[in-house]
N, C-alpha and C positions, 0 to 999 in steps of 0.2 A: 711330646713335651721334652724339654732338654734341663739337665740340673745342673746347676754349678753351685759348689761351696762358697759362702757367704758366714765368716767368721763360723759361727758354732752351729749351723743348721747348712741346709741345704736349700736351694728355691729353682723351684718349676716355671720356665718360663718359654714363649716362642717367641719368635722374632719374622716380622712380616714384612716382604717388599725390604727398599732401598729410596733413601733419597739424607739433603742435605740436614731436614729437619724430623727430630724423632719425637713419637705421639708416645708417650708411656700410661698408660691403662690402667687405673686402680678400683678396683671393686668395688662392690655393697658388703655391709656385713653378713657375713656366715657363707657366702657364697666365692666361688672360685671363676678364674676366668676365661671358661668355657664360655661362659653368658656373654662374654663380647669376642668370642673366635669369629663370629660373620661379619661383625663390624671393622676388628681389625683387616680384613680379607678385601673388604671392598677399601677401604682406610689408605692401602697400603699401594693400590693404585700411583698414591700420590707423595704418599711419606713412606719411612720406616717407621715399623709401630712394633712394640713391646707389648706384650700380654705376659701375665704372672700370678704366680698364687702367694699371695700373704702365706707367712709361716700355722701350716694347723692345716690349710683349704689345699683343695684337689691334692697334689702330687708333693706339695712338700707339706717335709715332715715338721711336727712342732720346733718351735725356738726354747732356747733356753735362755732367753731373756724376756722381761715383764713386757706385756703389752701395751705400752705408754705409747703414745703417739710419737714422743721423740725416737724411742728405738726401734719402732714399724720403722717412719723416714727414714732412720736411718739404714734397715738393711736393705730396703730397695736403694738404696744412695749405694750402697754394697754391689746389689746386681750391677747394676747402670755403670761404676766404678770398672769392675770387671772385663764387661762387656766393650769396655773401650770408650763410650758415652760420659763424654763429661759438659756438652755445652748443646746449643738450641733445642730444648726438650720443650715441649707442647704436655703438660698435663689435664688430661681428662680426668675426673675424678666424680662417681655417681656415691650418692649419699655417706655411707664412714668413707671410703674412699675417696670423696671428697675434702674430709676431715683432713685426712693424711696429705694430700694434696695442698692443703695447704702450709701444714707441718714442714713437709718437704721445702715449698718453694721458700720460706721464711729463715730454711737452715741452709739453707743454697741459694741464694736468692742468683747467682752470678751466673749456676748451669740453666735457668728458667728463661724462656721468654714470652710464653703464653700461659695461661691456664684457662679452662672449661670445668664448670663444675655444675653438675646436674643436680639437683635438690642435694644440695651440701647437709652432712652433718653440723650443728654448730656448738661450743661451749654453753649456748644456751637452753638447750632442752628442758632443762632442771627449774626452766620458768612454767613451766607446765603444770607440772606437781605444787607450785606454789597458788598457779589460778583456777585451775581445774578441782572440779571435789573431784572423790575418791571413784568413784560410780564415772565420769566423765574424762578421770584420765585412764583407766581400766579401757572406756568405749574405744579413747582416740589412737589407739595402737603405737605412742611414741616409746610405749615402756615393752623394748624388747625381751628380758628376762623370762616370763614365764612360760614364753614356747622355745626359747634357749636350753633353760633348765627340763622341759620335757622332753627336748630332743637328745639330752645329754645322756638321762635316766636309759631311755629308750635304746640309743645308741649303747650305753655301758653293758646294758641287756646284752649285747648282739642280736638286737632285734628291729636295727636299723631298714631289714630288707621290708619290714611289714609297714615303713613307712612309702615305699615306691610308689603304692598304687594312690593315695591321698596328695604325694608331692608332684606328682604329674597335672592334678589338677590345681594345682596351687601357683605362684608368683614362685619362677619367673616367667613359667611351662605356662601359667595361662593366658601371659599375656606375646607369646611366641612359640611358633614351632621349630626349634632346633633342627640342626641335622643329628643325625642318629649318633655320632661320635662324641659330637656336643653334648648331649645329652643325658649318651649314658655317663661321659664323666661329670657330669654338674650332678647327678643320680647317687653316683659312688662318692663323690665328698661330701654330699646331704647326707647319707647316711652312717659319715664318720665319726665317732666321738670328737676327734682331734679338732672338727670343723665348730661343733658346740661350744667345748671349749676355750679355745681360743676367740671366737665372736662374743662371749661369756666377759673373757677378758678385757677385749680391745671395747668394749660395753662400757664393763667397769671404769676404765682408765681414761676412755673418752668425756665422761662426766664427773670425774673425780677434779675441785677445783684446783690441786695444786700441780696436775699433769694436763690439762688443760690450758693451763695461762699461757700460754707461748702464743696458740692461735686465740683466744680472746685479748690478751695484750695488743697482736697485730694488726685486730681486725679495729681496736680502738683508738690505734695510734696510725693508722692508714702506712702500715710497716713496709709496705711492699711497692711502695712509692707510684711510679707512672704504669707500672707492667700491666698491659693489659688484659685483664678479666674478664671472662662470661660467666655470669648466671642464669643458668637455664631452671627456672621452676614447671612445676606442673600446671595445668589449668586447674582453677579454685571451683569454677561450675563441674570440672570432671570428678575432682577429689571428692566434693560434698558428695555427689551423689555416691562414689564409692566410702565413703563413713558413714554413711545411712542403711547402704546395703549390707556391708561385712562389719561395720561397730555397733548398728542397730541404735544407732541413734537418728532423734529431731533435726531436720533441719536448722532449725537455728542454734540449736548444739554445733552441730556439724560446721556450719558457718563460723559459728566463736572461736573454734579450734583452726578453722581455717587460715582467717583474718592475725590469731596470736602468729602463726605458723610463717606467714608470709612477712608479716611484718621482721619475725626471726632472719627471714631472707634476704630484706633489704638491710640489716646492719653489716651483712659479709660485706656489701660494696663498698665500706667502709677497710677496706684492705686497700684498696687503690686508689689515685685520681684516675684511673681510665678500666673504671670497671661500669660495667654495665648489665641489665635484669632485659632475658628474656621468657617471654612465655610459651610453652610447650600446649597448644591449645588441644591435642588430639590425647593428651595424656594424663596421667596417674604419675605414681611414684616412677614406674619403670619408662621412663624417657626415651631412653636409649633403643628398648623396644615397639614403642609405639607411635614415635615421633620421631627416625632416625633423622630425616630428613632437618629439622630441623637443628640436629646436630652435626652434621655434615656442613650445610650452610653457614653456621658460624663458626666452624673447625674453617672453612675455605675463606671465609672475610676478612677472618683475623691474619691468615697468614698473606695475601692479597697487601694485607695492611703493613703488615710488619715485613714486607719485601719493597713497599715504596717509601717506607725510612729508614733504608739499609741506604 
């Protein structure tokens, strides 16, 4: 990994391959982007591809600035800036980094010409808490906090290392075998406080309404005009049965959760006139691991597309 200063932090990044169009990578919450080192690898075949850690995860160190979604965009807009990247960028973005993904392309709309977004975060979660009792939003895992805050406790201990052998068998580790490099670094910033905290934050900030509006404003005034958008969700038959198995809930629990959830997914297509929902039929939350193919596919359509209207 290579660091370059970005105003008042530092950020860890690689850069993959060469070509005219650059894929820039943005994570899930609390995780760093080792989890897509094999992706950008095969990726890069075809593009330039960007991998990086959000300030707090893997190799860079905290920011000194709040975790709003406008100031994430903006220090990645910092790397990219840097790095000489200022036009045809392709964003991927898997769940908060999805989020930001869209933050970004809405404050740049001019360096974007594609986006992918794999189960998107959205302004909306907080509808959850409003339909769900207490007992069924507990089951449905949207409220990330309270293994946040245990990881943080845990971490502050320095007793991060007594989490290795539990997180091996946990998401991302269960739903992929890394290579050994991969792994130990997704290993070592799981068990950093920096990584708690700050996924803590970018928590907070992501569902706070007034650092929020920018991407609910967008998504309800269709901000981002023609640029073409992929939604890739998970399969709703894969999901229920995984919230049955790890939330320990009814199926048709599980289904109501599903259905509010999905339906959350088709308002994002509301950022575009040329956005589009696909389905991840092999997969869960983690897409990207279980269903790459189908992210390859339309990373390749899209740019297929957007080279016969050049």
């Amino acid at each position: 990994m290579t660091k370059i200063h970005n105003n008042d932090t530092q950020v860890a990044y690689r850069i993959w391959g060469a070509g005219s169009i650059t894929i820039v990578i943005d994570a899930a919450l609390g995780t760093c982007s080792a989890e897509w080192w094999h992706i950008a690898e095969k990726l890069s075949e075809h593009y330039r591809v960007i991998t990086f850690d959000r300030a707090g995860y893997g190799m860079s160190p905290p920011s000194g600035l709040e975790r709003t979604p406008h100031n994430v965009a903006s220090e990645m807009d910092g790397l990219l800036t840097s790095l000489g990247i200022d036009s045809d960028i392709i964003l991927i973005g898997h769940s908060q980094g999805g989020f930001y993904s869209m933050q970004y392309a809405l404050m740049y709309p001019s360096k974007v010409i594609s986006m992918v977004l794999l189960d998107p975060a959205t302004p909306y979660d907080n509808e959850f808490t409003k339909r769900l009792s207490e007992e069924q939003y507990k089951q449905s895992g949207v409220d990330k906090t309270m293994g946040l805050r245990m990881g943080k406790v845990v971490t502050s201990l320095k007793l991060g290392f007594l989490f290795k052998p539990m997180l091996k068998k946990m998401p991302p580790f269960f739903y992929y075998d890394f290579a050994d490099d991969a792994k130990e670094y997704l290993l070592k910033s799981l068990c950093r406080k920096s990584a708690y905290v700050a996924a803590l934050d970018e928590y907070k900030f992501t569902h706070a309404e007034n650092t929020a509006a920018d991407v609910k404003n967008g998504i309800e005034t269709q901000a981002l005009g023609g640029l073409p958008i992929r939604v890739i969700t998970h399969s709703s038959e894969f999901y229920c049965k995984e919230l049955q198995k790890f939330g320990t809930m009814d199926l048709p629990t599980a289904k109501m959760i599903e259905d509010m959830w999905q339906d959350i997914m088709q308002r994002t297509l509301n950022l575009s006139a040329d956005a589009k929902h696909i389905t991840a039929s092999n997969s869960g939350h983690f897409i990207h691991l279980t269903d790459l193919d189908v992210v390859c596919d339309t990373l390749y359509e899209l740019t297929e597309s957007l080279k016969m209207k050049q």
